[in-house]
C-alpha positions as CSV (number, residue, x, y, z in Angstrom):
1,X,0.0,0.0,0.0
2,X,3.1,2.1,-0.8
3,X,4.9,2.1,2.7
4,X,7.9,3.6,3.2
5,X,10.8,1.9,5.0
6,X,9.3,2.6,8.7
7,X,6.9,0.9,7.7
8,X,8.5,-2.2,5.9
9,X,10.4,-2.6,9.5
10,X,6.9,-3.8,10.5
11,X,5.7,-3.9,14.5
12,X,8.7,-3.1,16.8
13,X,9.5,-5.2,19.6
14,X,9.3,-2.4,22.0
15,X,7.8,0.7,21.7
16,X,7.2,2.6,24.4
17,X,5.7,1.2,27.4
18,X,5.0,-2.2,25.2
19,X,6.8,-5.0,25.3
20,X,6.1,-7.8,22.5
21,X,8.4,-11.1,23.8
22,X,6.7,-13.4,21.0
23,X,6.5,-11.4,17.8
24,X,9.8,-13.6,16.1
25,X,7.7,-16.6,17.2
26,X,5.3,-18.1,14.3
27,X,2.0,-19.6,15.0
28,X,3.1,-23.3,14.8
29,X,5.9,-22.5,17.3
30,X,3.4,-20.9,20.1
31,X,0.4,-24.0,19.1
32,X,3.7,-26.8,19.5
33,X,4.6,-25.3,22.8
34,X,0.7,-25.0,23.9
35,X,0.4,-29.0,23.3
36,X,4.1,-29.8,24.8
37,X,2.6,-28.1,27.8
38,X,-1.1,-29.0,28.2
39,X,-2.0,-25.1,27.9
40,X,-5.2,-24.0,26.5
41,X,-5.9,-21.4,24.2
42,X,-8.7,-19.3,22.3
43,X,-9.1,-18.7,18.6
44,X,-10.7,-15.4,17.6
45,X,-13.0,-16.6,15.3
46,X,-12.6,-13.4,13.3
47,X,-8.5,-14.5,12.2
48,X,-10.6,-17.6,10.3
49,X,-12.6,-15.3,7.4
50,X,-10.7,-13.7,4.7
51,X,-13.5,-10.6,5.2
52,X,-10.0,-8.6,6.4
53,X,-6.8,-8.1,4.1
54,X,-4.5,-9.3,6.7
55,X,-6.5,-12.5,6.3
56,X,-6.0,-13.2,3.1
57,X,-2.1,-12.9,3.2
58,X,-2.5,-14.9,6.1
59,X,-4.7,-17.9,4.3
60,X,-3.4,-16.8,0.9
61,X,-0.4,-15.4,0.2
62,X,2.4,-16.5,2.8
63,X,1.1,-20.3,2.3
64,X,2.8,-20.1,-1.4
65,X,5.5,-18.1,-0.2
66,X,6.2,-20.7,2.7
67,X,6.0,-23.1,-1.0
68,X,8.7,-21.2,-2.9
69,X,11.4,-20.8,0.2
70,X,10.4,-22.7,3.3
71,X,12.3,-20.3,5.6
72,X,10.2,-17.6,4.5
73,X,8.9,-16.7,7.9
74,X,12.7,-16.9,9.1
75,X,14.0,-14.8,6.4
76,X,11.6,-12.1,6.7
77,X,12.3,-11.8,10.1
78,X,16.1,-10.8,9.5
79,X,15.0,-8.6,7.0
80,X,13.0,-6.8,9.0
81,X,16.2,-6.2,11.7
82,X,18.4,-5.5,9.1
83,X,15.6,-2.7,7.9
84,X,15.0,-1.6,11.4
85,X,18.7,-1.0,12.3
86,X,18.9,1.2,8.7
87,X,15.9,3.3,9.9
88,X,17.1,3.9,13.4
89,X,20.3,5.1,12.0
90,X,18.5,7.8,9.2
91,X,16.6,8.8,12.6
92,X,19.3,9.6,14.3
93,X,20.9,11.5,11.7
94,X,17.7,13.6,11.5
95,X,17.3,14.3,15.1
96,X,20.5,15.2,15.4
97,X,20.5,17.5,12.7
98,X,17.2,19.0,14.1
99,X,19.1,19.7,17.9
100,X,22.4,21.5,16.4
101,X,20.3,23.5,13.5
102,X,16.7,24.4,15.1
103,X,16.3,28.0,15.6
104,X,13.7,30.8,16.7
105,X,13.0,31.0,13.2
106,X,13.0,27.5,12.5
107,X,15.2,25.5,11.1
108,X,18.0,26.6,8.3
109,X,16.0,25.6,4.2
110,X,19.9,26.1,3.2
111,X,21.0,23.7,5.9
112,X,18.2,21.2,5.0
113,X,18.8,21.1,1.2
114,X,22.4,19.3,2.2
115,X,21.3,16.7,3.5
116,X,20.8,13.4,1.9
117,X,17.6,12.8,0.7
118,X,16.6,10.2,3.0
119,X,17.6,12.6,6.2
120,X,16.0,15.0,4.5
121,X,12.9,13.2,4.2
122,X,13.2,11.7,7.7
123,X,14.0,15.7,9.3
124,X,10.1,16.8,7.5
125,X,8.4,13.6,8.6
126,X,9.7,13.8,12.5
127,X,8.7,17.9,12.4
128,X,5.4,17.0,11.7
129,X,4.9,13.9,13.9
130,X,5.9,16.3,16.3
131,X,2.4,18.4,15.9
132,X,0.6,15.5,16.0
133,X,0.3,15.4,12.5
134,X,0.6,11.0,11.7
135,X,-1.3,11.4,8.4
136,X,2.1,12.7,6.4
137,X,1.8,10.9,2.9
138,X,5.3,11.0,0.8
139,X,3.3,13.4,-1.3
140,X,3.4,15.7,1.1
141,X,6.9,15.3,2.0
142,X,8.0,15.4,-1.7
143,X,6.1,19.2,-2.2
144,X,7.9,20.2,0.7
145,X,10.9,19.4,-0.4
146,X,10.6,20.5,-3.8
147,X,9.5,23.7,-1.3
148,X,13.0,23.5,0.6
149,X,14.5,23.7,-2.6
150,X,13.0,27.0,-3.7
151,X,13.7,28.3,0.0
152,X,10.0,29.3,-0.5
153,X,6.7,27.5,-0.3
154,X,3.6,26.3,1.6
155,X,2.4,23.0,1.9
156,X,-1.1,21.7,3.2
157,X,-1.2,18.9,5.5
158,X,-3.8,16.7,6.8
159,X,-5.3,17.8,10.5
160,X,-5.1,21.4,9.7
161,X,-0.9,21.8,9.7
162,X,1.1,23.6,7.3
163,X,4.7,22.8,6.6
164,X,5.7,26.5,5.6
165,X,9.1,27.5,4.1
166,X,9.4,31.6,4.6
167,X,13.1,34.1,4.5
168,X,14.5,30.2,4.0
169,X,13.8,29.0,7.1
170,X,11.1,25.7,7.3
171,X,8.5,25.6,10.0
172,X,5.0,23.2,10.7
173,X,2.3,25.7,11.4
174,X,-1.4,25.5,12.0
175,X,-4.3,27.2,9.9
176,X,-6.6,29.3,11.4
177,X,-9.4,31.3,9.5
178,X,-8.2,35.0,9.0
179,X,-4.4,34.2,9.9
180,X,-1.9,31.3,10.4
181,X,-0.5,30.9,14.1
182,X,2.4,28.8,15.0
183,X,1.5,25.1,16.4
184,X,2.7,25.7,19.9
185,X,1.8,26.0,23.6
186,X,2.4,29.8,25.6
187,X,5.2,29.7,28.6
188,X,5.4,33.7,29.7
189,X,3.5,34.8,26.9
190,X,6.1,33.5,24.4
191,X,5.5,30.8,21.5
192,X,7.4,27.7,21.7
193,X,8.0,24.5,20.2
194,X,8.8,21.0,21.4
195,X,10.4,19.4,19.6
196,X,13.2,16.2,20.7
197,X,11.8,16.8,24.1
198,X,13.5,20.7,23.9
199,X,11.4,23.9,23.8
200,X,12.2,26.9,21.4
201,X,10.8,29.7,21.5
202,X,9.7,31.5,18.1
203,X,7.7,34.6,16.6
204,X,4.1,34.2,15.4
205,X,3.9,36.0,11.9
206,X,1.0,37.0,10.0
207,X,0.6,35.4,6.0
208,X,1.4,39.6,5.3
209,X,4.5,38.7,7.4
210,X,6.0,36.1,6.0
């Protein structure tokens, strides 16, 4: 459904507060050990009808696959850590670039535009997770770039955010009828943004402004 690498690194093993100890296990493994050690279990009888898509790969698709290599489950699974390690590496490049070039005014389009395109990508796609924007299509990250570029540009995002790029700095505003005011919360009358668990503070401009 046109993931990007995120989300080809499938369902972490911990995120957050949740732990998940079996998720390298298949379901023959966890049935075998159920029967080695008389330990009952419950089917959802919702996992038995293809009426869902993750159904029919289930039924469908992985049983031929299982066909063609065996291991397929196995090999999969190493993909998906060799993926995951790749991702949390282009993360850290962006969040690191984000700390040593964030600004009052936001953060440098010059600066951005050096960056590889993958940090690049990752920089605009953590900047608008962080105003709780989880709807970011590549689309939208590809118009902002192209915005970047220009060191100049607006760019509508779902849940009312704009990824704005004004005097060649980049920042994730939100609409508002009449005028556009920076996503933020007030500390001493002053706008700031969180953003890696840091606050900066920042001028709210007016569309005439910017």
């Amino acid at each position: 459904r046109g993931a990007g690498l995120n989300g080809m690194c499938g369902i972490k093993h911990i995120r957050g507060n949740i732990i998940r100890p079996l998720i390298n296990m298949t379901r023959e493994d966890i049935e075998k050990y159920c029967y080695l050690n008389g330990i009952n279990y419950m089917t959802d009888s919702a996992n038995l009808e293809d009426e869902y898509t993750r159904n029919v790969i289930r039924h469908n698709v992985i049983p031929v696959l299982k066909q063609i290599n065996n291991g397929f489950e196995q090999s999969v699974s190493r993909l998906s850590n060799m993926l995951q390690a790749d991702n949390n590496y282009i993360t850290n490049q962006a969040m690191d670039f984000i700390e040593k070039n964030i600004t009052d005014k936001g953060i440098p389009a010059e600066k951005m535009k050096e960056q590889d395109i993958s940090v690049l990508s990752r920089i605009i796609y953590i900047c608008t997770e962080e105003k709780n924007c989880f709807c970011t299509e590549q689309k939208h990250i590809d118009l902002i770039i192209k915005a970047v570029e220009n060191g100049v540009g607006e760019v509508n995002l779902p849940q009312g955010i704009t990824a704005v790029i004004s005097q060649n700095y980049f920042r994730i505003i939100k609409r508002q009828t009449g005028k556009i005011e920076n996503v933020s919360e007030k500390i001493s009358g002053k706008d700031v943004i969180s953003i890696l668990g840091k606050k900066y503070s920042f001028l709210s401009l007016s569309r005439k402004e910017y």
